[in-house]
C-alpha positions as a Markdown table, in Angstrom:
| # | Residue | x | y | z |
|---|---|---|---|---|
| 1 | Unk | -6.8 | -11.7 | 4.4 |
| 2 | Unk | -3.5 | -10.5 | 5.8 |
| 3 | Unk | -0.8 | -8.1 | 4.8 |
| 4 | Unk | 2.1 | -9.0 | 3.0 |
| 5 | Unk | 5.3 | -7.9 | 1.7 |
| 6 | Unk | 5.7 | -6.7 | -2.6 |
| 7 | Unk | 8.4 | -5.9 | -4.5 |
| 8 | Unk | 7.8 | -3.3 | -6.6 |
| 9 | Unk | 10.5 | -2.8 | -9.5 |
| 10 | Unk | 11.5 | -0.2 | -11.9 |
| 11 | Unk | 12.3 | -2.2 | -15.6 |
| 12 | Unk | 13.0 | -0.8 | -18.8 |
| 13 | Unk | 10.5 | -0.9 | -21.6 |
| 14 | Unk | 12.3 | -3.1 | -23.7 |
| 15 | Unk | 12.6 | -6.9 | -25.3 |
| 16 | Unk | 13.7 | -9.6 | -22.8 |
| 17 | Unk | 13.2 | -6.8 | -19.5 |
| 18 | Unk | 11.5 | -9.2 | -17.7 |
| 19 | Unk | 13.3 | -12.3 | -18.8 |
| 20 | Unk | 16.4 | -10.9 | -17.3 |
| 21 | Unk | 14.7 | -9.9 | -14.0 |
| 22 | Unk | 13.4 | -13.6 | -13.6 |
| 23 | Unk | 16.9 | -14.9 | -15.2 |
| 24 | Unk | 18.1 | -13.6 | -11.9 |
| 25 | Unk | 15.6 | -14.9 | -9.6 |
| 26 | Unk | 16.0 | -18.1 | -11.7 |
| 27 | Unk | 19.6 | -18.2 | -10.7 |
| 28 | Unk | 19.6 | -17.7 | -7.3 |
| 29 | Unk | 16.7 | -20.0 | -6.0 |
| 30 | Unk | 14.5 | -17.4 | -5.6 |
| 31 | Unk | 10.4 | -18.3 | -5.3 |
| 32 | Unk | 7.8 | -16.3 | -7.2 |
| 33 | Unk | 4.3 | -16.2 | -5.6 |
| 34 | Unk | 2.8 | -13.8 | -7.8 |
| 35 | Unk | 3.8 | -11.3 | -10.5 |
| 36 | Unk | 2.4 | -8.6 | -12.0 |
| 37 | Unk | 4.0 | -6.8 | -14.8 |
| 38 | Unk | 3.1 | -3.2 | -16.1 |
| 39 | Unk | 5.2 | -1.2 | -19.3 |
| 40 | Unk | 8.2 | -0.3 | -17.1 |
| 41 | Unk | 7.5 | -1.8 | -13.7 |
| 42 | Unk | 6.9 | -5.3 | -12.1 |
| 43 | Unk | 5.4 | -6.2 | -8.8 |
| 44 | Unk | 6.2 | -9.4 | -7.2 |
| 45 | Unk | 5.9 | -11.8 | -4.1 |
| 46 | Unk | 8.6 | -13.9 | -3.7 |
| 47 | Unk | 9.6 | -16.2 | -0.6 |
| 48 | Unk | 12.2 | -14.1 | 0.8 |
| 49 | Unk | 11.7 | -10.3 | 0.2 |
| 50 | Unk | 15.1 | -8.9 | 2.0 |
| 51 | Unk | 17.3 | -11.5 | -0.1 |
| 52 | Unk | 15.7 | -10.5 | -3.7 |
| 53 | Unk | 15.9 | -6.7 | -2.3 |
| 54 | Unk | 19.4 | -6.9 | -2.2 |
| 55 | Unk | 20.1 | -9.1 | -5.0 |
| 56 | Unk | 18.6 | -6.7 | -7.1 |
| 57 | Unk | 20.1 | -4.0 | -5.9 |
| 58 | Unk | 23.5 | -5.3 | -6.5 |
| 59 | Unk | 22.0 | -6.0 | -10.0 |
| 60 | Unk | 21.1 | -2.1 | -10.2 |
| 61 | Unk | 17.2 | -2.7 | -10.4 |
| 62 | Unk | 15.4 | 0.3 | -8.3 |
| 63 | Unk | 13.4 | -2.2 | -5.8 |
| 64 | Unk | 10.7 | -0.5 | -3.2 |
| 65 | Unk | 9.4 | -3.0 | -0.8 |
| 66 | Unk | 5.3 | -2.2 | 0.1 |
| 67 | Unk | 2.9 | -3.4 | 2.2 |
| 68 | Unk | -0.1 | -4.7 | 0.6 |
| 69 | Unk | -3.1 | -6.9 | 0.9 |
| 70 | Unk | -3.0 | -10.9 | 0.3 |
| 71 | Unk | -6.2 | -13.2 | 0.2 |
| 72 | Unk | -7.2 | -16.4 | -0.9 |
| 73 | Unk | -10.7 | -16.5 | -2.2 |
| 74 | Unk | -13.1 | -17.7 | -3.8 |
| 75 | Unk | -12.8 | -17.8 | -7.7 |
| 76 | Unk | -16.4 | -15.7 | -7.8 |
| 77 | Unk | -17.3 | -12.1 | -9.7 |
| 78 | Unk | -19.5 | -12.4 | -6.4 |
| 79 | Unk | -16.8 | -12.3 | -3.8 |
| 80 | Unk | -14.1 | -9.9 | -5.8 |
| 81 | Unk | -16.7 | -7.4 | -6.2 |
| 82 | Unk | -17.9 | -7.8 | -2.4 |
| 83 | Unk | -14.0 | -7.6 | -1.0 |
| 84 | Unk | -13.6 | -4.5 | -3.5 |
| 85 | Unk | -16.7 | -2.8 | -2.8 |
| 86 | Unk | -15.9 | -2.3 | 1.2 |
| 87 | Unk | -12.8 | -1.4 | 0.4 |
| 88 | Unk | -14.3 | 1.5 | -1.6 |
| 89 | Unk | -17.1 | 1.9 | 0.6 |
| 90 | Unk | -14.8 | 3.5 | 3.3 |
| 91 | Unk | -12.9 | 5.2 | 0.9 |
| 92 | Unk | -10.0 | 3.1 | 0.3 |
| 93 | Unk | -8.4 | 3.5 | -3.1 |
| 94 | Unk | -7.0 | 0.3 | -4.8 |
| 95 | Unk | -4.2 | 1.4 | -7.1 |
| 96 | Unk | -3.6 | -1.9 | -8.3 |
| 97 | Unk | -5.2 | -5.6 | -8.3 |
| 98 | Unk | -3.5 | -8.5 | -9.5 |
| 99 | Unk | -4.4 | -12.4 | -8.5 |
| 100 | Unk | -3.8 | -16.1 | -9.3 |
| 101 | Unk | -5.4 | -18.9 | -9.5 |
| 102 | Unk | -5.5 | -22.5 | -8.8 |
| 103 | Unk | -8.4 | -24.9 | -11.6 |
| 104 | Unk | -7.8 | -27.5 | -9.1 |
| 105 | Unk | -9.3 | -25.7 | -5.7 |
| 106 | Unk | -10.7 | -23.5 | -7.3 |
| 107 | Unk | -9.5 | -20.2 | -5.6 |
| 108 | Unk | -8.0 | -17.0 | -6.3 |
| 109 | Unk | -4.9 | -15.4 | -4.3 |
| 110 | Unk | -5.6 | -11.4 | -4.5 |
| 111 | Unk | -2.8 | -9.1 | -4.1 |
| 112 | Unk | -4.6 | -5.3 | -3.2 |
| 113 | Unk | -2.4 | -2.5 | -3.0 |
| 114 | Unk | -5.1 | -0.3 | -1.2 |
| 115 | Unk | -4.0 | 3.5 | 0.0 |
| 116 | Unk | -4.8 | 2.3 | 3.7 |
| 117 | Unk | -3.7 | -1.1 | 4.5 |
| 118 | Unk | -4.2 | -1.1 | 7.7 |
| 119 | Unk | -7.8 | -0.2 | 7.9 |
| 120 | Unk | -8.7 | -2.5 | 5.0 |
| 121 | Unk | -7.2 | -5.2 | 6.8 |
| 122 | Unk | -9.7 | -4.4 | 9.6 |
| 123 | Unk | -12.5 | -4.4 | 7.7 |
| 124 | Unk | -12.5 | -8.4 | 7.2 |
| 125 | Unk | -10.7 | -9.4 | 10.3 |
């Protein structure tokens, strides 16, 4: 596990919101880790956080960058519910969980945005 660096954006609730956003990303060569997507907001990894930050503000996007949690697992109920369970344990929230995942090694990357990140980190380290 090890902290990593999200982009959390503000998007309209409308057709083709996140087409556009991507459009952009599309256009200037800029890698897409993970995404999650919620009715008027997007979080994302990309390659190089500073670069999209700025592109999208030029674009007039409103762009946080936060620190959350990034590990690659094991694709098992087993081993979400044992990383989000210690978490909780020491009273850590998780606002939001979003992951990907790869058939061929069969592994998840977890993206935790946890209330302490910090101490969670600590907790399997």
């Amino acid at each position: 596990m090890e902290k990593a660096k999200e982009l959390f954006i503000i998007l309209e609730d409308k057709p083709n919101a996140l087409g556009a956003l991507l459009g952009i990303l599309s256009k200037n060569k800029i890698k897409v880790e993970s995404v999650a997507v919620f009715v008027d907001s997007a979080k994302l990894l990309v390659d190089n956080v500073e670069k999209t930050k700025k592109l999208l503000h030029e674009k007039d996007y409103a762009v946080e960058i936060r620190e959350v949690l990034k590990a690659k697992i094991e694709n098992s109920t087993r081993e979400l519910a044992y990383i989000t369970e210690r978490i909780g344990h020491v009273g850590i929230n998780i606002s939001h969980a979003y992951g990907t995942s790869n058939p061929k090694d069969d592994k998840i990357t977890l993206i935790l945005d946890v209330s302490d990140v910090d101490t969670a980190l600590s907790l399997f380290t």
